[in-house]
N, C-alpha and C positions, 0 to 999 in steps of 0.2 A: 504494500500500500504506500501509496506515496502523494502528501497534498503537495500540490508544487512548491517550492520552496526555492526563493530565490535562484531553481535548475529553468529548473526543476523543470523539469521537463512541460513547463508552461511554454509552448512553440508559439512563439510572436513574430508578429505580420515585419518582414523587413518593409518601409515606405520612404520612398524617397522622393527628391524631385520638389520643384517648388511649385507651391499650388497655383497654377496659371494665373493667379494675379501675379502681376509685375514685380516679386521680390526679389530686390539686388542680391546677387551674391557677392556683392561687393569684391577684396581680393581673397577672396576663396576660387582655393582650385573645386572643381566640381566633373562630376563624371554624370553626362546625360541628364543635370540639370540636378543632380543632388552636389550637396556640399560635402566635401572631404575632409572632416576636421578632424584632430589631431589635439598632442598635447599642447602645442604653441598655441595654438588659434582657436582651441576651444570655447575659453573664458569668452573672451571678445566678439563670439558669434552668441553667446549666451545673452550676451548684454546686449548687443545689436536687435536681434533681429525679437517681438513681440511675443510671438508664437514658436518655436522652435523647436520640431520635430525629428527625435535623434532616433538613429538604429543602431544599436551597438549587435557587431554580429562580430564571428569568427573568420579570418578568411581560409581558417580549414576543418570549419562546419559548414557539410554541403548544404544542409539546410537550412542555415539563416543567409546563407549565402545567393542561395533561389530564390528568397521572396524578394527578389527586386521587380521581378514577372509580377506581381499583383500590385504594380504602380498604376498603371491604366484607368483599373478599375475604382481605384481612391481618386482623382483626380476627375475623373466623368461626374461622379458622384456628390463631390461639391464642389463641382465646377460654377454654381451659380450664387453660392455662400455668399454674403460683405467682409468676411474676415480673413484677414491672409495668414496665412502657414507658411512657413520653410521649410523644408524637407535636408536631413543632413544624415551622413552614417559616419559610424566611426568602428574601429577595425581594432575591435578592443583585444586580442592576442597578442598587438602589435604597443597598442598606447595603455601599457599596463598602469602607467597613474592615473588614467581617467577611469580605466576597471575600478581600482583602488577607491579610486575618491570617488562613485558611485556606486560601489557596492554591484558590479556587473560581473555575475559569475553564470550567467545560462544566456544561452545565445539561441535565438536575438532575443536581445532584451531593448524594449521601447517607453522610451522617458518623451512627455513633452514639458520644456522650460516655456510655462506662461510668466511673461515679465521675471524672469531668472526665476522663477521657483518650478522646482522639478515635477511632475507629478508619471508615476509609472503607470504602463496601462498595463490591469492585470487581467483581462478578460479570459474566457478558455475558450470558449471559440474565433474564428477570424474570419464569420462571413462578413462580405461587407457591410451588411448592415450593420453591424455588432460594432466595429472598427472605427465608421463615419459618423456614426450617433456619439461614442467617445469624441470622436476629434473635433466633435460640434460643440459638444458639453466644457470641454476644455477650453476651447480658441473663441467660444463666444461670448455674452454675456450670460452667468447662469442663476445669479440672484433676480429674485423678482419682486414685485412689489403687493405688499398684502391687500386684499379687497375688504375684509372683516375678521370681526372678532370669529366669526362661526368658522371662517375659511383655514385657521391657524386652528381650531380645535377639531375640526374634522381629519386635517394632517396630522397632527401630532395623538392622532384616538386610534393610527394605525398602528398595529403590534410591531414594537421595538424601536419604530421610529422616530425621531426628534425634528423640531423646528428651529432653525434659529431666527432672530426676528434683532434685524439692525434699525434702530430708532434715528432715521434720518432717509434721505436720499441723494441720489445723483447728484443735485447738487452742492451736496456737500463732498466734495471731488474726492480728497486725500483720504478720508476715512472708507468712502464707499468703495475705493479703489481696494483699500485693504480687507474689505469685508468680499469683494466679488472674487478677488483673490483668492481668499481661505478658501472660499465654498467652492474652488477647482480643484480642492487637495481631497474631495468627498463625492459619495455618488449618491443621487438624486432621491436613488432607491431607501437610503438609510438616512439621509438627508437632507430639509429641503432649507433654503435660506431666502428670506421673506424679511423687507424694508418699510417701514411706516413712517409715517409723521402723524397717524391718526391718534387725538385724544384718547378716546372712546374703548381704544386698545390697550393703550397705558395706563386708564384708569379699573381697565376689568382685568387686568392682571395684578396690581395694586404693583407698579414700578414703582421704584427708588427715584426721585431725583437726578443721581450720580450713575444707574445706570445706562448704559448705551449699549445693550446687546444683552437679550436674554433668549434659553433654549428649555423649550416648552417641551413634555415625554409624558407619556403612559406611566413611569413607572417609576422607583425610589421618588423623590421628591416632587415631584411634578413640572417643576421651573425653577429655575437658576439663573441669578442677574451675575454680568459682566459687567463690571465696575474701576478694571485696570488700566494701564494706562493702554491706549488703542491701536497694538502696533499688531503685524501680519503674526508674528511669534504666539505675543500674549493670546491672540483671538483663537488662533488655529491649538494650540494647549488646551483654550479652556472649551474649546468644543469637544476634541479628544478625549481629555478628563470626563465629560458628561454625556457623551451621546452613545452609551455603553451600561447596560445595569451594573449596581455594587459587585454582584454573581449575575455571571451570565450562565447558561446554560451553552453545554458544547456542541455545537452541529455542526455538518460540513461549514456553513459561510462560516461560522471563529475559527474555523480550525484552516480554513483559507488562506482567513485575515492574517491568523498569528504564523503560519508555516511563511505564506508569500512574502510577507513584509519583515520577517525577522523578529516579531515582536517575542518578547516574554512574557508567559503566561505560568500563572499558577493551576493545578487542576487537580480535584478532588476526583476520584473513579470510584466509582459507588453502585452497585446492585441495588439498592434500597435508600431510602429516603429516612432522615430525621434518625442518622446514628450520629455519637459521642463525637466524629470528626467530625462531620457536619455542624455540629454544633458549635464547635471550639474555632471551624472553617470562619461562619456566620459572624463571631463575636470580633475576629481579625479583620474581616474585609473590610469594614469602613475605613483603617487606617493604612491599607494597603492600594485605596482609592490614588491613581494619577503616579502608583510606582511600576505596576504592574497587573495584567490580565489577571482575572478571580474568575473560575468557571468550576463549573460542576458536571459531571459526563456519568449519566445514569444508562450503565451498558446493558441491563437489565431493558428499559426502555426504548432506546437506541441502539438495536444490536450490532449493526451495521461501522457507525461509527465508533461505537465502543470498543467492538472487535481492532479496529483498523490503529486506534490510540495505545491500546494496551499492547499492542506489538512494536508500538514505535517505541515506548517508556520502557520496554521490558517489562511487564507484569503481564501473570495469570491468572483469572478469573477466581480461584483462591486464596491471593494477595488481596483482594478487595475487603474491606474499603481501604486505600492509600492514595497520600499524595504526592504527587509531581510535579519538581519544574523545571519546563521545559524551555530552552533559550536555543533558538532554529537559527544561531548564527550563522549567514551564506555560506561565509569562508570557512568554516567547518565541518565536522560531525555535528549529529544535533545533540548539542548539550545538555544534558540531565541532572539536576541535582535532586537528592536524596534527605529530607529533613526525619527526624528520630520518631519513632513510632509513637512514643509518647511527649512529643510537644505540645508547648500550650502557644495560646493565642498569641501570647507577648513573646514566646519565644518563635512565632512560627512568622511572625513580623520583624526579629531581628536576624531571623533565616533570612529574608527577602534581602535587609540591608545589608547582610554580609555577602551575597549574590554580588549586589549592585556595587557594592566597596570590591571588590576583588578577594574578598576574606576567606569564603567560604569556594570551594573551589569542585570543580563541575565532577561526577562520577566520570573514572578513568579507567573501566576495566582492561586486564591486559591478560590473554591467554599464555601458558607458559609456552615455549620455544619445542615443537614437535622433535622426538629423539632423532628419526630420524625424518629426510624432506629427499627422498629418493625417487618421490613422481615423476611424471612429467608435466603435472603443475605445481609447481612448487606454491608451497604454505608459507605464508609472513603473517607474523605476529607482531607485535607493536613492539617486542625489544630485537626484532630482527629487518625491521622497515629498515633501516638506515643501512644495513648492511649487504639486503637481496636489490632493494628500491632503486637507492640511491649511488647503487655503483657506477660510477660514471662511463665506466666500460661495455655496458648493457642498455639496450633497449627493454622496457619492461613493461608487459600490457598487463594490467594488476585488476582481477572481480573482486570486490567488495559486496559478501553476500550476508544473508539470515539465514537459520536453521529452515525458521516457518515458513519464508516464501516461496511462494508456488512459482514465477516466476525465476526466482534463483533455482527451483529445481525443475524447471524445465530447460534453463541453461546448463546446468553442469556435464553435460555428455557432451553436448556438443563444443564446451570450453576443452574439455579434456580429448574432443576429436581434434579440435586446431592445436593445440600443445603437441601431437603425435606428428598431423602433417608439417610442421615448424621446425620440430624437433631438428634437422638440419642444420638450423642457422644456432650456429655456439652463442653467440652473444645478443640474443633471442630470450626474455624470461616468460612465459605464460603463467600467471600466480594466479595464487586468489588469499581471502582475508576476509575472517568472520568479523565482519561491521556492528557487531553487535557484543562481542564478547574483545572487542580491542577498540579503544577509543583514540583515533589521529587528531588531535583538535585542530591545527592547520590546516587538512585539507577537506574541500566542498562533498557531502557525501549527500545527497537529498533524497535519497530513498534505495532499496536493495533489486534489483541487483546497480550499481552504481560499475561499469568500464571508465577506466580511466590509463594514458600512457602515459608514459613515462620516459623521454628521450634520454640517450646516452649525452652527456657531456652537457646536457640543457636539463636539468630537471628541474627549472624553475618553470619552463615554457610544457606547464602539464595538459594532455589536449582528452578530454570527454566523450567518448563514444553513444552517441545517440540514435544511431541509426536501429533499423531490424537487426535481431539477435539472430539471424541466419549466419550456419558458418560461411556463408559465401561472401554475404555482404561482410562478415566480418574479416574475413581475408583481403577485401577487394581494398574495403579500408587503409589495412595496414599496410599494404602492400605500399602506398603513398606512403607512409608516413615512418616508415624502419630509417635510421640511419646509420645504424652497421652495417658492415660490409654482408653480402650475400650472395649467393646466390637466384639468379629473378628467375629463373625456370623452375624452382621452386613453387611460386604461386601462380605459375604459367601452367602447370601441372597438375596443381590441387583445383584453380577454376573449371578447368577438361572436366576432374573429376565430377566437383560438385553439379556442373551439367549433366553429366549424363547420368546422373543419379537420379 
């Protein structure tokens, strides 16, 4: 199971090209009308250009490298819009500080910078309508202005969703500018952002004076005034902070939210409702409000998601009820920390802060070193990574599996068929590595089975295998990408095969 996670094998629309309105590319180099930016000229088209539509792709992933073919089809589409777009890619394999400084570990990965603030598109499909409706939401105007008092509680009386409601408008340039801002970092679906100047609204909510922004919900408190100072930070915080229950409950969208975006979440896994941790859970959350995700996954309930949680934390249906936290950082394995069975509230809030300080430090299992590794897929273990991995001597194609997945055991025959036809090339590793009983905290692993290479003399330049787990496509792959010495009839050989099989 695998929610996307910053890979995550979320397959995002490459789009280039500037949208037939007359956008300068100024001195950008461009290939067929997208911009080429890089580490030098990144900033500079960031702040230039309004709307700014980036592909970060691989240029040796086939796949993000193909979606330039579905440029047409975005360009026909809002060919008629007011709003201009720039279309730009960048060739994140190559400009590893822009990977770095946006967190770009799965390709393609699609950011657009509205007035420099970034916003990811996380969709999972990429019909075009799915894709153009985003790029609308974004590059347009998406605050709107409220009709009535009934119109805000009819929104806000939808299950889980919230209103926010700016007490001004358009013409007041600088603030509304920062408020239509925010409401691009959110989707429409979970929240909607609505501007007044009517009395009538600020006196049936009973506003403060001092505030300028309040978010009206179904649930915990009802409505919450913004009373800070009015900048895109403070606003976009305090909608975050509240447009979420104390305890949420876990369904595919949190469990989305918190895999895609990296967040950190605490989670209770519970067959049953209204036991001793629940309790102790309940008395913690308010003060763990605006540090971190509070959710509750009754797998009893939701079997489906529950099943798929409890294989990612490591628990079995026996261990219940226990809690989890879970921190899905990109550039890693997905972090887990382990708090004591019998914590209390004040202690299970000073768990969270020692997370957040660096104190408390993430579950690190490590299986011991196999006596012997005489296959012909060699086993790495977390205290023999550095020494099968990272020999610089070797090319090393490395599965990252689970006991439980069906998917890792539908690969393993056919891993262990390439390791044999391979077997040829000496400085050639075909490995594998249980992702679940050895924690790398450096490298991206988003779900099992995770391919990953590993070049001789370049092991920083690690390249992701995403294609079909067929041994063909998996040979056809590699065959690009070995840089020891080899023999090519090799794979000239094993393709014959794999055909006529």
């Amino acid at each position: 199971y695998q929610y996307s996670m910053k890979t995550t094998s979320l397959c995002f629309i490459m789009i280039a090209s500037t949208l037939l309105m007359s956008v300068s590319a100024g001195n950008y180099p461009n290939e067929h009308g997208i911009l080429v930016l890089n580490n030098e000229n990144f900033a500079s088209a960031v702040a230039e250009f309004e709307n700014l539509f980036v592909i970060f792709y691989a240029s040796w992933n086939q796949f993000s490298s193909n979606q330039v073919n579905e440029i047409p089809m975005w360009e026909k589409a809002i060919a008629n819009e007011k709003f201009k777009v720039t279309f730009a890619k960048v060739d994140a394999s190559k400009e590893k500080a822009l990977a770095k400084a946006y967190d770009i570990y799965r390709y393609p990965t699609v950011k657009m910078f509205v007035s420099g603030n970034a916003v990811e598109y996380e969709g999972i499909t990429y019909k075009e309508e799915n894709v153009t409706a985003w790029i609308r939401n974004k590059a347009g105007t998406t605050a709107r202005k409220a009709q009535s008092v009934a119109e805000i509680s009819t929104l806000s009386a939808v299950d889980r969703k919230v209103v926010v409601v700016f007490f001004g408008n358009k013409k007041d340039s600088a603030n509304f500018a920062i408020f239509n801002a925010v409401s691009k970092q959110f989707e429409p679906s979970d929240v909607e952002f609505l501007f007044t100047t009517k009395k009538e609204i600020k006196a049936t909510y009973n506003v403060p004076e001092d505030a300028k922004a309040m978010i009206v919900k179904n649930f915990d408190d009802g409505k919450v005034f913004f009373n800070d100072e009015f900048t895109y930070e403070n606003l976009k915080a305090f909608v975050n902070l509240h447009h979420y229950p104390t305890i949420k409950d876990f369904d595919d969208n949190l469990g989305r939210r918190i895999f895609n975006k990296g967040l950190p979440a605490l989670v209770l896994l519970t067959e049953s409702s209204g036991t001793d941790l629940e309790d102790m859970l309940r008395k913690a959350a308010p003060q763990l409000r605006g540090k971190i995700i509070v959710a509750i996954c009754n797998t009893a309930s939701n079997p489906n998601v529950g099943r798929r949680l409890l294989h990612m934390v490591g628990l079995k249906k026996e261990d219940l009820p226990a809690i989890r936290v879970v921190y899905p950082k990109p550039e890693s394995q997905l972090r887990k920390y382990i708090p004591a069975d019998d914590i209390t509230a004040e202690g299970l809030v000073e768990f969270v802060e020692g997370i957040k300080s660096g104190k408390v430090r993430p579950y690190s299992p490590a299986e011991p070193a196999p006596e012997t590794n005489d296959g012909v897929v060699k086993v790495v273990v977390k205290d023999t990574f550095n020494e099968i991995v990272m020999d610089p001597t070797k090319d090393v194609f490395l599965e990252f599996y689970a006991e439980g997945c069906h998917h890792c055991k539908k690969l393993a025959p056919i891993w262990e068929e390439l390791a044999n036809d391979l077997a040829g090339i000496p400085n050639l590793v075909i490995a594998k590595t249980n992702g679940e009983l050895n924690f790398y905290e450096d490298i991206p692993v988003p779900g099992f089975p995770t391919l990953k290479f590993f070049p001789a003399n370049d092991k920083e330049n690690v390249m992701t295998y995403d294609g079909d787990r067929k041994k063909d496509k998996l040979l056809m792959w590699l065959k690009d990408k070995l840089t020891v010495e080899h023999d090519k009839s090799i794979f000239d050989g094993k393709k014959k095969d794999t055909q006529e099989l």
